[in-house]
GUGU-230719 format. One record per residue (C-alpha): residue number from 1; residue in one letter; x, y, z. Coordinates in pm, 1 decimal. Example, Ala and Ser with C-alpha at 12.3 -4.5 7.8 and 13.67 -1.06 7.14 Angstrom:
BEGIN
    nr   rest          X          Y          Z
     1      A     1230.0     -450.0      780.0
     2      S     1367.0     -106.0      714.0
// end
This chain:
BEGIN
    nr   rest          X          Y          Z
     1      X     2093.8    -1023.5     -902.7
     2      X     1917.5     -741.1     -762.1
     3      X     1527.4     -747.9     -761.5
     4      X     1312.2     -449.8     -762.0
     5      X      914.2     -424.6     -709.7
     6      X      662.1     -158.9     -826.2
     7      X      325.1     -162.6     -708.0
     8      X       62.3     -110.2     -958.4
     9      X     -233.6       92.2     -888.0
    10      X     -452.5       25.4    -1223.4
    11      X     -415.8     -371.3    -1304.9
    12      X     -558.1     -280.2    -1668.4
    13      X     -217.9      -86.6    -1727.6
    14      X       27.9     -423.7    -1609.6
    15      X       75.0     -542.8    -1965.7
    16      X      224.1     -244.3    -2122.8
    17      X      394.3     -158.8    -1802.4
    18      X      562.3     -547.4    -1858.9
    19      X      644.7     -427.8    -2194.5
    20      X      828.1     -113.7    -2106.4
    21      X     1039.6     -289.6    -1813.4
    22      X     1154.3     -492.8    -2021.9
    23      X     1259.3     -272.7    -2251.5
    24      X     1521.3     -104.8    -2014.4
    25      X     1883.2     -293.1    -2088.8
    26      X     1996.5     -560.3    -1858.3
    27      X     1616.2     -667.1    -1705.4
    28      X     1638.6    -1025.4    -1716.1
    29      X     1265.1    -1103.1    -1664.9
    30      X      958.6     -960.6    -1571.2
    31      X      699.1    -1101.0    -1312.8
    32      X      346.8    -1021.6    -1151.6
    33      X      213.7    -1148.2     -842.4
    34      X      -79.3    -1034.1     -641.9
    35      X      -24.3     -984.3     -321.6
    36      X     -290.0    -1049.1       -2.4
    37      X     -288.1     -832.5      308.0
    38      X     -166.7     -959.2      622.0
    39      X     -412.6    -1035.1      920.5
    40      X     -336.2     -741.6     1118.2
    41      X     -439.5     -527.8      746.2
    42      X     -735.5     -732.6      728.7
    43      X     -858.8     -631.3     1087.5
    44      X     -774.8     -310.9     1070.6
    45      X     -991.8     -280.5      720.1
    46      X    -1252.0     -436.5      882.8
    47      X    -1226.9     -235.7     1208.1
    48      X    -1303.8       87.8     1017.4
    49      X    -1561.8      -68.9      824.3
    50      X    -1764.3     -124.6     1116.2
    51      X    -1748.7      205.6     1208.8
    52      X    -1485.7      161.2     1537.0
    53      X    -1242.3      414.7     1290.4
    54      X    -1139.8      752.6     1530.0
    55      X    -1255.7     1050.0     1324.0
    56      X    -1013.5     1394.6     1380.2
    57      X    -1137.9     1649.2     1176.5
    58      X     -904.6     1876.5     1085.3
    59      X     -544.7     1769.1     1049.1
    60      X     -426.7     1952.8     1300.5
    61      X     -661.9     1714.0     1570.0
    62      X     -523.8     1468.3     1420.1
    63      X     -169.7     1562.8     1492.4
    64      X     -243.3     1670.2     1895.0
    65      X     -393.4     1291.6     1949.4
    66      X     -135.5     1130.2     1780.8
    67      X      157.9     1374.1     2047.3
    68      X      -86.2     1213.8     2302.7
    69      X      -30.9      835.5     2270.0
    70      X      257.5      838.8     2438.6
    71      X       79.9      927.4     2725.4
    72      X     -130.0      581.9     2697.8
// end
């Protein structure tokens, strides 16, 4: 059996979604789980919500710093 996930942005919108899966011929079931973030997620969240985040500016910035960590 092969198993296939879709991630859900609006949690309002699961119950039709589970409706229209399992519409399609040959699903065999249907199921939700929430998922947690790992700890290295969790830190990271919590690392820019302290304010320790790098700000770039433009997108460009943000492109030279990242060609520059290999130099770390």
């Amino acid at each position: 059996m092969t198993h296939l996930t879709v991630s859900i942005e609006n949690p309002d919108m699961l119950r039709d979604i589970k409706k229209a899966i399992m519409m399609i011929r040959g699903v065999v079931s249907v199921k939700a789980e929430k998922t947690k973030p790992n700890a290295t997620t969790i830190a990271a969240i919590e690392e820019a919500r302290s304010g320790k985040a790098i700000h770039c500016g433009p997108f460009e910035n943000y492109k030279k710093m990242v060609a520059n960590l290999d130099d770390v």
